[in-house]
PANU-402556 format. One record per residue (C-alpha): chain; residue in one letter; z, x, y. Coordinates in steps of 0.02 Angstrom, whole numbers, padded with zeros to 5 digits. Example, Ala and Ser with C-alpha at 12.3 -4.5 7.8 and 13.67 -1.06 7.14 Angstrom:
<nodes>
<node mol="A" type="A" w="00390" u="00615" v="-00225"/>
<node mol="A" type="S" w="00357" u="00684" v="-00053"/>
</nodes>
This chain:
<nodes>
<node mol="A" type="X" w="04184" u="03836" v="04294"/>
<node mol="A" type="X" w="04027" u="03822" v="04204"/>
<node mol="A" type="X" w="03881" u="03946" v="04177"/>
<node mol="A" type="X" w="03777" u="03877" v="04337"/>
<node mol="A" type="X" w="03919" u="03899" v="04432"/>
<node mol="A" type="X" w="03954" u="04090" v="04375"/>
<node mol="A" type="X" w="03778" u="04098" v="04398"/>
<node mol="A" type="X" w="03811" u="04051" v="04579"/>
<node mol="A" type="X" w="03959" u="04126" v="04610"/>
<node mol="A" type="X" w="03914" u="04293" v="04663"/>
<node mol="A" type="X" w="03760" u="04239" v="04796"/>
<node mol="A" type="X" w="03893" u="04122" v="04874"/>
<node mol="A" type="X" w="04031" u="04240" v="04902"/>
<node mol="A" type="X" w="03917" u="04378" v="04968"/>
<node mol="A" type="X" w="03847" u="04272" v="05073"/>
<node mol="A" type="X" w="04029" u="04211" v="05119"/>
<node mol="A" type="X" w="04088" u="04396" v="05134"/>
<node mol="A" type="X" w="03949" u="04454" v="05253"/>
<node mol="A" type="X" w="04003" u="04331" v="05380"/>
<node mol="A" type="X" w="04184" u="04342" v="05366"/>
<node mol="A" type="X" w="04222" u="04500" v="05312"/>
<node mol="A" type="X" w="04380" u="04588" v="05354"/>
<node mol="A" type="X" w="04358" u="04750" v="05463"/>
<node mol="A" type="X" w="04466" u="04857" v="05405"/>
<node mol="A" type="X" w="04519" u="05075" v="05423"/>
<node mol="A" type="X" w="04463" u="05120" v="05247"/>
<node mol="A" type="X" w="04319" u="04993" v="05228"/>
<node mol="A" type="X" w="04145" u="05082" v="05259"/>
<node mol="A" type="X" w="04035" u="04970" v="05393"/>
<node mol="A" type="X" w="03877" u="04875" v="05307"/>
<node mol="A" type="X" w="03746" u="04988" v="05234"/>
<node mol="A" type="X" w="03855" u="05150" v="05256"/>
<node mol="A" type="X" w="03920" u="05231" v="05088"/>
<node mol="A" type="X" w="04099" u="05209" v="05043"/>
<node mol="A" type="X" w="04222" u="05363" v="05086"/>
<node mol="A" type="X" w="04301" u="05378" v="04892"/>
<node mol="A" type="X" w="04487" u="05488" v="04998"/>
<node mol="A" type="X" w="04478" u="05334" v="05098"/>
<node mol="A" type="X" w="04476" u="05215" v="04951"/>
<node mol="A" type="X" w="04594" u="05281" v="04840"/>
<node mol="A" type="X" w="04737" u="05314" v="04995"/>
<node mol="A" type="X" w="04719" u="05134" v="05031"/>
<node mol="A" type="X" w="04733" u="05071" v="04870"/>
<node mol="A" type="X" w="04877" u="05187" v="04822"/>
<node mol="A" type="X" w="04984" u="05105" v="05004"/>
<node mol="A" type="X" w="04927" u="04943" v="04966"/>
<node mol="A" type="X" w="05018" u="04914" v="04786"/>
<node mol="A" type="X" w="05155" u="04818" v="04817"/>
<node mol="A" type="X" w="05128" u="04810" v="05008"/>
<node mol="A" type="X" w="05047" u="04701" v="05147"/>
<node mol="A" type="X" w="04870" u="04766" v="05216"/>
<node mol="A" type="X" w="04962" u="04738" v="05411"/>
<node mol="A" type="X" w="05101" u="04846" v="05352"/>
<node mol="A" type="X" w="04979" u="04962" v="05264"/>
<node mol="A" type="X" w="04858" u="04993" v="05420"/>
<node mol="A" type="X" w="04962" u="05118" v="05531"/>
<node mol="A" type="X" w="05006" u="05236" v="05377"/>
<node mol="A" type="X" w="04850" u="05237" v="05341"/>
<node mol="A" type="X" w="04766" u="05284" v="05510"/>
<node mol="A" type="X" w="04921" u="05411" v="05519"/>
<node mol="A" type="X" w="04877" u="05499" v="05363"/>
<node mol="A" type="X" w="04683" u="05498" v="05400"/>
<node mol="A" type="X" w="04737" u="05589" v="05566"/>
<node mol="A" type="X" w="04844" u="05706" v="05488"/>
<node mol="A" type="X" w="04780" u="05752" v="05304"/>
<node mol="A" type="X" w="04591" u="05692" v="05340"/>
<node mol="A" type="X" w="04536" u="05728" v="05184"/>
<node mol="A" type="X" w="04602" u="05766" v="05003"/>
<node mol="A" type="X" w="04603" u="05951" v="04988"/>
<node mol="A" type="X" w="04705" u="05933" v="05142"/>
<node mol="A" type="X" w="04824" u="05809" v="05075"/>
<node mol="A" type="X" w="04841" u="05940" v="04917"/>
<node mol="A" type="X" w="04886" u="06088" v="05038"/>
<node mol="A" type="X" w="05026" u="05981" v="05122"/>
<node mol="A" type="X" w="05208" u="06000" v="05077"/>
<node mol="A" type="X" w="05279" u="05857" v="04944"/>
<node mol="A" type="X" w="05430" u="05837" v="05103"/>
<node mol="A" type="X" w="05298" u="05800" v="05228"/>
<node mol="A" type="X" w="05210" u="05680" v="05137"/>
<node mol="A" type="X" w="05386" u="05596" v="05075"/>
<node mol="A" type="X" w="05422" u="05611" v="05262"/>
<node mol="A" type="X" w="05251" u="05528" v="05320"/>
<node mol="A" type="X" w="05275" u="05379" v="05180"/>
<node mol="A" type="X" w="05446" u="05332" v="05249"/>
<node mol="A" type="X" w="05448" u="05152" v="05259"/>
<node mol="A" type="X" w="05337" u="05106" v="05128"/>
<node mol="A" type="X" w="05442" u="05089" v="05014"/>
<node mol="A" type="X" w="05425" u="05113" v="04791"/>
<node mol="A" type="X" w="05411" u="05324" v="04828"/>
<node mol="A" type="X" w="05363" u="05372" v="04673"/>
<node mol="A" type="X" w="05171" u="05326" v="04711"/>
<node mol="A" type="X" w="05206" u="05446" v="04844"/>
<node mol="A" type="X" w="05244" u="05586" v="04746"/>
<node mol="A" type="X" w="05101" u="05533" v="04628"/>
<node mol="A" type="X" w="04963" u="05525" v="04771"/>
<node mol="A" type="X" w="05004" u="05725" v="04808"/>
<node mol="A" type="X" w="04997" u="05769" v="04619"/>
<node mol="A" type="X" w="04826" u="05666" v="04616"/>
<node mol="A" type="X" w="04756" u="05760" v="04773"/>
<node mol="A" type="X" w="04811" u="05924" v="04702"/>
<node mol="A" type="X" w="04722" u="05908" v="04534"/>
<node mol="A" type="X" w="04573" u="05840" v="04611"/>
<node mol="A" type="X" w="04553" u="05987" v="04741"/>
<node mol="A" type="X" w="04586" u="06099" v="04612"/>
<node mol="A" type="X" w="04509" u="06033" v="04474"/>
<node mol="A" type="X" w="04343" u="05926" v="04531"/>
<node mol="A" type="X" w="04334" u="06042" v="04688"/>
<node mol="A" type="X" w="04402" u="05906" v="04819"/>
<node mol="A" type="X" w="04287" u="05749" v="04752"/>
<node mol="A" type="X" w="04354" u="05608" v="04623"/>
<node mol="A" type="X" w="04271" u="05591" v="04479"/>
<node mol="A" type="X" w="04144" u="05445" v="04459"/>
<node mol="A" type="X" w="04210" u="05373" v="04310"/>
<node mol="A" type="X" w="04350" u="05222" v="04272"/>
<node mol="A" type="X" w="04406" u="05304" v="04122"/>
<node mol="A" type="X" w="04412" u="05474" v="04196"/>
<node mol="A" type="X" w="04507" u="05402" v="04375"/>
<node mol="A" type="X" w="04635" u="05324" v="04246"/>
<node mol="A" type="X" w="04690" u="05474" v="04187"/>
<node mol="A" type="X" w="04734" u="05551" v="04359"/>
<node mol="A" type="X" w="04911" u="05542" v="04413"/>
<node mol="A" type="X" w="04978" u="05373" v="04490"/>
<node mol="A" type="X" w="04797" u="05269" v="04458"/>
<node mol="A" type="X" w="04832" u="05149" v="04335"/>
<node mol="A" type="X" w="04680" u="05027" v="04273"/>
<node mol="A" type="X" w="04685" u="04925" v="04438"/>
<node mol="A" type="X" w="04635" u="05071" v="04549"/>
<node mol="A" type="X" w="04522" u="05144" v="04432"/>
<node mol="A" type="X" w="04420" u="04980" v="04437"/>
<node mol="A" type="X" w="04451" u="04973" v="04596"/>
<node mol="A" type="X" w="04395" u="05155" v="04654"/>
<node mol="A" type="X" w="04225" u="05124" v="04501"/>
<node mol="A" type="X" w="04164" u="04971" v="04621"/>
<node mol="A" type="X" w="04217" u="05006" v="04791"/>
<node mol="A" type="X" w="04202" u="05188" v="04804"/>
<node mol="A" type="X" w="04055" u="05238" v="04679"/>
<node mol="A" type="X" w="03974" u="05043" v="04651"/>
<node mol="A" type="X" w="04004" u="05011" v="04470"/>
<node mol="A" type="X" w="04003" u="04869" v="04399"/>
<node mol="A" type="X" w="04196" u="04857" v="04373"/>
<node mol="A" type="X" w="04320" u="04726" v="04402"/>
<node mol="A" type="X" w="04481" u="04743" v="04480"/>
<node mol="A" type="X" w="04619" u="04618" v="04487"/>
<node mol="A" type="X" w="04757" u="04587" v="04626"/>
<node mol="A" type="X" w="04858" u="04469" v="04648"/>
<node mol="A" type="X" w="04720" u="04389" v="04745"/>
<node mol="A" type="X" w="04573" u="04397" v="04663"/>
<node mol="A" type="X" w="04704" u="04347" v="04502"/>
<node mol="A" type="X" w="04764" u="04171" v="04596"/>
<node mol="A" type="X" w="04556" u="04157" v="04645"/>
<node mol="A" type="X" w="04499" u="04185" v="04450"/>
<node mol="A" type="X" w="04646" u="04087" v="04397"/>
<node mol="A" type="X" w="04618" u="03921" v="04492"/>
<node mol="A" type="X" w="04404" u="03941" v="04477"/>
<node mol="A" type="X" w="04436" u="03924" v="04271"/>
<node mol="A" type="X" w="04579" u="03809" v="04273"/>
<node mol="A" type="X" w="04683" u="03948" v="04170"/>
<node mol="A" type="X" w="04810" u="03848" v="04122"/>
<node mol="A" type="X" w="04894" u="04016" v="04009"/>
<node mol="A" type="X" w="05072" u="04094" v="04124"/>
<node mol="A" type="X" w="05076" u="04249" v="04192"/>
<node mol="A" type="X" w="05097" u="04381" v="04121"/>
<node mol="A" type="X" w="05020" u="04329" v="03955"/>
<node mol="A" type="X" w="04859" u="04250" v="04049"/>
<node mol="A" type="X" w="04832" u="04432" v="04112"/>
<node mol="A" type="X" w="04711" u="04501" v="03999"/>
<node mol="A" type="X" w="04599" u="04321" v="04004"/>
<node mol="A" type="X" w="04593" u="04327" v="04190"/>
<node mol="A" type="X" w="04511" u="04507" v="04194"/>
<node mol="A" type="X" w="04401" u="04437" v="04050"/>
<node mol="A" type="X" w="04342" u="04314" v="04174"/>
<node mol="A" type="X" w="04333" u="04423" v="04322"/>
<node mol="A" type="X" w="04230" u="04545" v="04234"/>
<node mol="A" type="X" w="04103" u="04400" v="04202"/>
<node mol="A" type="X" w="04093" u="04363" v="04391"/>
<node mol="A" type="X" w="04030" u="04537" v="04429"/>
<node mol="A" type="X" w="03842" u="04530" v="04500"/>
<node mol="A" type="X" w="03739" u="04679" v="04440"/>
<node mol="A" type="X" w="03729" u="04754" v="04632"/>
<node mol="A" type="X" w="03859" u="04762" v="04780"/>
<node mol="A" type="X" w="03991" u="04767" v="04645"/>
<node mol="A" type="X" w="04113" u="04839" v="04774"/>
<node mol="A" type="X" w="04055" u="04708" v="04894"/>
<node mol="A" type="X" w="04099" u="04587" v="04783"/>
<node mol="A" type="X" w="04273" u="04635" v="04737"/>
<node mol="A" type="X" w="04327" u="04658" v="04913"/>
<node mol="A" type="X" w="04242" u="04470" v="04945"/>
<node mol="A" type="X" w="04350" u="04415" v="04814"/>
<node mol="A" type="X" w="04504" u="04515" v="04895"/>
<node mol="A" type="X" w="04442" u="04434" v="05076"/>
<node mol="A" type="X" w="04426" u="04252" v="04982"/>
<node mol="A" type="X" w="04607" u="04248" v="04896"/>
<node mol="A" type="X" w="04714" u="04328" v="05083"/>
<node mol="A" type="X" w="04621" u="04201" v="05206"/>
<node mol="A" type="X" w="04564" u="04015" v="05111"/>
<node mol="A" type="X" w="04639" u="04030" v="04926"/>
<node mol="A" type="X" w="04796" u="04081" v="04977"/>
<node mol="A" type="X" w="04948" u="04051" v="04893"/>
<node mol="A" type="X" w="05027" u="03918" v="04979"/>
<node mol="A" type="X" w="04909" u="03797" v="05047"/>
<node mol="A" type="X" w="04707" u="03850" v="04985"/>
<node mol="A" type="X" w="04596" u="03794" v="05118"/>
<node mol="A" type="X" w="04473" u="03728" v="04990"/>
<node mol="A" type="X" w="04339" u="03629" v="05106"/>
<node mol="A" type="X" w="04331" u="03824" v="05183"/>
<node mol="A" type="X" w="04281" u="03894" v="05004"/>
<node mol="A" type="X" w="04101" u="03949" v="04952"/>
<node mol="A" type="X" w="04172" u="03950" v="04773"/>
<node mol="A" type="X" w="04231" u="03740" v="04775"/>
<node mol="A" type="X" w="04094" u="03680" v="04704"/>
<node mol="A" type="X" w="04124" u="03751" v="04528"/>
<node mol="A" type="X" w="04330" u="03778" v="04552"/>
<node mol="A" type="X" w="04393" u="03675" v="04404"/>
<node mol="A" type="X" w="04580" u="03688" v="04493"/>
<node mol="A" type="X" w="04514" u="03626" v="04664"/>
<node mol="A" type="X" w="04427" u="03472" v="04553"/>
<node mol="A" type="X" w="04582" u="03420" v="04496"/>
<node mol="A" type="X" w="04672" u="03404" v="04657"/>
<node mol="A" type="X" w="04814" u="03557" v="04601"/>
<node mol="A" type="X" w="04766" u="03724" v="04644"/>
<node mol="A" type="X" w="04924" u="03770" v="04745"/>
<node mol="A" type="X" w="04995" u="03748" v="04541"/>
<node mol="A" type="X" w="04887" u="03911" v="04489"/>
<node mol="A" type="X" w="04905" u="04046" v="04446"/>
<node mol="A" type="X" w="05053" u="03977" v="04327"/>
<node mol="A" type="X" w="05205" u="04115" v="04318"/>
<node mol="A" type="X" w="05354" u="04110" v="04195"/>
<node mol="A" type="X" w="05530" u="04080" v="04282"/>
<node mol="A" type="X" w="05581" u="04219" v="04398"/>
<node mol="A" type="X" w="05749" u="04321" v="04326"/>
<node mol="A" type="X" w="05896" u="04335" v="04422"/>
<node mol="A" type="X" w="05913" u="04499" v="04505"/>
<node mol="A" type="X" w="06083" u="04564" v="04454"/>
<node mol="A" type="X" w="06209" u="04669" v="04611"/>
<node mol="A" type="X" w="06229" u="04860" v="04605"/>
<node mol="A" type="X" w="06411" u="04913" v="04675"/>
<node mol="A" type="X" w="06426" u="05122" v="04730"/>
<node mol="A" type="X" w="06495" u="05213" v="04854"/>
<node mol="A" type="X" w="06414" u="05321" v="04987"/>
<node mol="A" type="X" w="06511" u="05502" v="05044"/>
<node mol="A" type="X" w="06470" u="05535" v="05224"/>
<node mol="A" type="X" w="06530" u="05724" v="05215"/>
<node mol="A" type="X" w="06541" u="05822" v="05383"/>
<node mol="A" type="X" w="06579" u="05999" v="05411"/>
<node mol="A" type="X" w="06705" u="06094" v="05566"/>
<node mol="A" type="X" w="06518" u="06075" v="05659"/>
<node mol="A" type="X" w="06478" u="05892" v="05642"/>
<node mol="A" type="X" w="06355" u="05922" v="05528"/>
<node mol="A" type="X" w="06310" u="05786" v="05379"/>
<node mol="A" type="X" w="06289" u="05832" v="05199"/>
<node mol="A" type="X" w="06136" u="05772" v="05117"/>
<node mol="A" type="X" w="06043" u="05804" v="04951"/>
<node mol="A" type="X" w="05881" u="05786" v="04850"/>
<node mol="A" type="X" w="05878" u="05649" v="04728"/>
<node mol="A" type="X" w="05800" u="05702" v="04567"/>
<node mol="A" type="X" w="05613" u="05695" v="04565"/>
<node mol="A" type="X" w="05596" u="05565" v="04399"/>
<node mol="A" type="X" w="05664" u="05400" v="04448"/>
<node mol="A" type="X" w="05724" u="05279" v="04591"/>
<node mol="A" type="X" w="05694" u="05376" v="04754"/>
<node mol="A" type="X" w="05632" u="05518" v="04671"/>
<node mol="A" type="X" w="05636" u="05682" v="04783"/>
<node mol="A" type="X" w="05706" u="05591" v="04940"/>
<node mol="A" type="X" w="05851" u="05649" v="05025"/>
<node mol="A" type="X" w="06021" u="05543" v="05022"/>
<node mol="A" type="X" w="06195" u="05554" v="05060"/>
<node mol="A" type="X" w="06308" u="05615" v="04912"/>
<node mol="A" type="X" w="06351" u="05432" v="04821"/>
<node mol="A" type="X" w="06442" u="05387" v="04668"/>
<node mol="A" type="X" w="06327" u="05321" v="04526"/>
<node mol="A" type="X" w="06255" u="05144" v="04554"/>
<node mol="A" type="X" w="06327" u="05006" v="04431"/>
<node mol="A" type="X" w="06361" u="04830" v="04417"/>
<node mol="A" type="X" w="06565" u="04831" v="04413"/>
<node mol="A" type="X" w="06613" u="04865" v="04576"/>
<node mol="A" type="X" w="06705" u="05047" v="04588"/>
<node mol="A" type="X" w="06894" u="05055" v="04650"/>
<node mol="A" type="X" w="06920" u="05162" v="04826"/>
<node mol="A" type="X" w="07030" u="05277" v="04698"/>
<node mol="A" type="X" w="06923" u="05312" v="04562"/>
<node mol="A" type="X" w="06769" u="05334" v="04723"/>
<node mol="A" type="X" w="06887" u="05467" v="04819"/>
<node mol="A" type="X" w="06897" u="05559" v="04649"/>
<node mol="A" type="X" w="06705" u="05563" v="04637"/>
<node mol="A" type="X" w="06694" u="05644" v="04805"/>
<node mol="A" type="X" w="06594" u="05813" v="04843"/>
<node mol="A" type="X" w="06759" u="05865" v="04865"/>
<node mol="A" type="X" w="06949" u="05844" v="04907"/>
<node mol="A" type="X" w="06976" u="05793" v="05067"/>
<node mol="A" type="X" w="07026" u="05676" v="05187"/>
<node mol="A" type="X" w="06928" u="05528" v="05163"/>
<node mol="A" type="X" w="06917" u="05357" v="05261"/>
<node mol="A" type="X" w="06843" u="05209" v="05190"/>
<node mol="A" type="X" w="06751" u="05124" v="05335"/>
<node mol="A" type="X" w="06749" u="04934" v="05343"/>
<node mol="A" type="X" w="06581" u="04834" v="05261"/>
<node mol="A" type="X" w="06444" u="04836" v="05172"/>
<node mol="A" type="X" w="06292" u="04915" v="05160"/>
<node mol="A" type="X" w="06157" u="04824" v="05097"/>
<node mol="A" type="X" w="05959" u="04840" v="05037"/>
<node mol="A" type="X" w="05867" u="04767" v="04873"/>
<node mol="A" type="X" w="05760" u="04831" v="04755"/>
<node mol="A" type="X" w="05635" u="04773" v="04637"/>
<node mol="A" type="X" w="05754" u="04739" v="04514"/>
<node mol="A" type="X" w="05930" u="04731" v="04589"/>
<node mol="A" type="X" w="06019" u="04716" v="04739"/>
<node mol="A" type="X" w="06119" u="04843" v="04815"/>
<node mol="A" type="X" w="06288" u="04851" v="04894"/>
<node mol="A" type="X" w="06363" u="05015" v="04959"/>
<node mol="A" type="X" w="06523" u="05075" v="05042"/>
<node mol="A" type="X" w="06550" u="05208" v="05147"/>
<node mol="A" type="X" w="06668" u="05348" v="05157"/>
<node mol="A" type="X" w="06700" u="05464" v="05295"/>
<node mol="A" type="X" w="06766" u="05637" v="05282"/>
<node mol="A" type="X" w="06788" u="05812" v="05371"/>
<node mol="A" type="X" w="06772" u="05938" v="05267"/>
<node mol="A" type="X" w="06771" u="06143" v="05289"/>
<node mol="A" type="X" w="06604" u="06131" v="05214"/>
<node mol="A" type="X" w="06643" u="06262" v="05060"/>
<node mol="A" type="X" w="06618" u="06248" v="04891"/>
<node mol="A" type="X" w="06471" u="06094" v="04933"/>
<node mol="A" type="X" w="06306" u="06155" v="04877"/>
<node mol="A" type="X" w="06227" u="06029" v="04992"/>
<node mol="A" type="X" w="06110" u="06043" v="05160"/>
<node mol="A" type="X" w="06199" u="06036" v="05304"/>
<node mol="A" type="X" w="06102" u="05926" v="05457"/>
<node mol="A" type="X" w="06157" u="05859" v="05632"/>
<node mol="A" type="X" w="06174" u="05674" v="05616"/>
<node mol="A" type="X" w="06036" u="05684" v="05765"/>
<node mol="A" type="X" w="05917" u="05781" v="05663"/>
<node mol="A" type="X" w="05905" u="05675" v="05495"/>
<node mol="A" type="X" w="05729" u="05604" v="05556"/>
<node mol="A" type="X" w="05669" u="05752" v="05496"/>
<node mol="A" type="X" w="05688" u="05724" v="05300"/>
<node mol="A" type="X" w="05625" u="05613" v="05204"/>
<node mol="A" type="X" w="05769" u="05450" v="05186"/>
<node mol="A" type="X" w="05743" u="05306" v="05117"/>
<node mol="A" type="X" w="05770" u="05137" v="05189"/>
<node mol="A" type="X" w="05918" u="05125" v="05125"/>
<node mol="A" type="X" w="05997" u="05286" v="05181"/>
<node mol="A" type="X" w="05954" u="05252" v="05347"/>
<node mol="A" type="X" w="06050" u="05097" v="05343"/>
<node mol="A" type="X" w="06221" u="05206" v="05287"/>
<node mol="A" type="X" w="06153" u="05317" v="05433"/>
<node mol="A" type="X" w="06157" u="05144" v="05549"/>
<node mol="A" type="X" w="06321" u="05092" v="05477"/>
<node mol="A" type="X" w="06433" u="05248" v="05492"/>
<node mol="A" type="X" w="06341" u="05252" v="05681"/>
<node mol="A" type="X" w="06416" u="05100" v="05699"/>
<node mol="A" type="X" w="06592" u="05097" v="05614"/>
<node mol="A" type="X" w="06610" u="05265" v="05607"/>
<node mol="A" type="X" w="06697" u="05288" v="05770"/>
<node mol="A" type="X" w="06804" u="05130" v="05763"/>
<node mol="A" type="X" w="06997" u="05172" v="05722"/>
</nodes>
C-alpha cells in the first residue's frame, strides 16, 4: 500500500462505514457520544467469541446491571451465573474486579487514558485501544483478528503470525485519521466480518482494493500467514456424582486462579493425560462408598486440550463431605460450566439404566 493510498484509506472506509455500518446493542447511533460501560462489557464478551453469540448476554446484562457501579454491587455467583455459556470464565471474574475498582476508585467512570485502562483488571492492550478510540475518541489503534487479516492483506505482510504481530499494529496505527478514530476502528472491524473475511474476501465489494497489495496479487485468502496449528493433546479424569439419603448432589467451588476459576463442579479426580484406572478413581472418591461406574464418555474441549470424563455414581450418608448439597433439579441455580452440565446430561441419561 503506498502513501496515496494510506492517504486515502481513511475517507474511503468512512465513507464505506456510514453506509454499511453494523447496528449493533453497544454501538452509540451517529452523532450520539459513545456509552464507555457499554464499550468495555462488549469488548470484554467479545474476546474469543462471536458478536451473534455475544448480543443476548449483552442485552441481559444491560437489563440487569445497567451500569458499572451496579455491576460492582452484584455478587461474583451472579455474574458467574449470568456468563454461563460464554465460555473462558476468568474474564468473568476479571470484568467484576474491573467494575469494583472503577466504582470505587474513579467514582463509577473509566478513566480516559490507554495506559491507565491497561492497568485495570482483565483489559489487556487490545481493549485499552479499543475503549481510547471507541469510547473516549483517541487516536488509538486496536487490532482483532479482523482488522489484523484487513492490515495484513492491505500491506502484503508476508511475516507469520505471531511474529508479524507487532508490524501489523505498526501499520494499523498509521491508518488512523486524526478524527472519528473510533469510527474508524469499528469500520475496520465492519470491513474484515462482512467483505475481507477469512475465507473468500469479497474484494470487488472493498473501498480499500484499490491500494490492497494482497488483492493485486490475486492471493488474499493466503493472508494473514499463521505458523502450523499444534496438536491439542486428550485429558483423561473422572467425575464423582455423590448423592446423599435425600437425592441431593454434591458440588463444589473450583479455586478462583485457573481453569474454571470460582465455578461450581462435581467432585472429579485431577485432569491428566494417562487415562486413570476405575480402582485407583474409586480411591480418589469424596468418600468410601458404593460406587458405580456408568457407561461412556463425557466429552468438551478446551483451548488447549480435549477433555474426556467418566462418571461415577454413588449414595452416600452425606457425612464427613464438606461439600454443598443441591437437588439435581435445582443446579441451574449455580454457576456450571459447559462442561459440568454435560456430566449433569449424562448421569440424566445413564444414570438410571441398570
Amino acid at each position: 500500500m503506498d502513501k496515496i493510498a494510506i492517504a486515502n484509506a481513511a475517507p474511503r472506509l468512512l465513507a464505506w462505514y456510514d453506509a454499511n455500518r453494523r447496528h449493533l446493542p453497544w454501538r452509540s447511533a451517529p452523532g450520539a457520544a459513545p456509552d464507555a460501560y457499554h464499550v468495555w462489557l462488549s469488548e470484554i464478551m467479545l474476546q474469543q467469541t462471536t458478536v451473534a453469540a455475544v448480543i443476548p448476554y449483552f442485552e441481559y446484562f444491560i437489563r440487569r446491571w445497567p451500569d458499572i457501579n451496579a455491576l460492582a454491587a452484584a455478587p461474583l455467583d451472579d455474574v458467574l451465573h449470568g456468563w454461563q455459556g460464554l465460555g473462558y470464565y476468568a474474564r468473568a471474574r476479571n470484568l467484576h474486579k474491573c467494575a469494583r475498582l472503577v466504582a470505587a476508585d474513579f467514582a463509577g467512570r473509566f478513566p480516559a487514558d490507554e495506559d491507565a485502562l491497561r492497568r485495570l483488571p482483565g483489559i489487556g492492550a487490545y481493549t485499552a485501544a479499543a475503549m481510547a478510540a471507541i469510547a473516549f475518541g483517541f487516536s488509538a489503534a486496536p487490532v482483532d483478528a479482523n482488522i489484523e487479516r484487513v492490515v495484513a492483506r492491505l500491506f502484503g505482510v508476508g511475516a507469520r503470525l505471531p511474529k508479524a504481530k507487532p508490524r501489523i499494529k505498526a501499520l494499523a496505527a498509521s491508518l488512523v485519521p486524526k478524527e472519528r478514530a473510533g469510527d474508524h476502528a469499528q469500520a475496520l472491524m465492519d470491513l474484515g466480518s462482512s467483505i475481507c473475511t477469512s475465507g473468500r474476501p469479497d474484494c470487488a465489494a472493498c473501498p480499500l482494493a484499490q491500494g490492497c497489495r494482497a488483492r493485486r496479487a490475486g492471493n488474499a485468502e493466503l493472508y494473514p500467514k499463521k505458523a502450523p496449528k499444534k496438536p491439542r493433546p486428550t485429558r483423561h479424569g473422572w467425575v464423582f456424582w455423590a448423592l446423599d439419603s435425600k437425592g441431593r448432589v454434591a458440588i463444589q467451588r473450583r479455586p478462583e486462579e485457573g481453569l474454571l476459576g470460582g465455578m461450581m463442579e462435581f467432585p472429579s479426580t485431577p485432569w491428566q493425560e494417562e487415562p486413570i484406572e476405575t480402582s485407583a478413581a474409586i480411591k480418589a472418591a469424596p468418600a468410601a462408598g458404593d460406587w458405580r461406574q456408568l457407561p461412556g464418555l463425557v466429552r468438551h474441549s478446551f483451548t488447549h486440550f480435549h477433555l474426556e470424563l467418566r462418571v461415577l455414581l454413588g449414595v452416600l450418608d452425606g457425612r464427613g463431605i464438606k461439600r454443598t448439597w443441591c437437588p439435581p433439579t435445582r443446579l441451574g441455580e449455580y454457576a456450571l460450566p459447559t462442561v459440568m452440565k454435560k456430566v449433569a446430561r449424562h448421569v440424566d441419561r445413564e444414570g438410571s439404566k441398570r
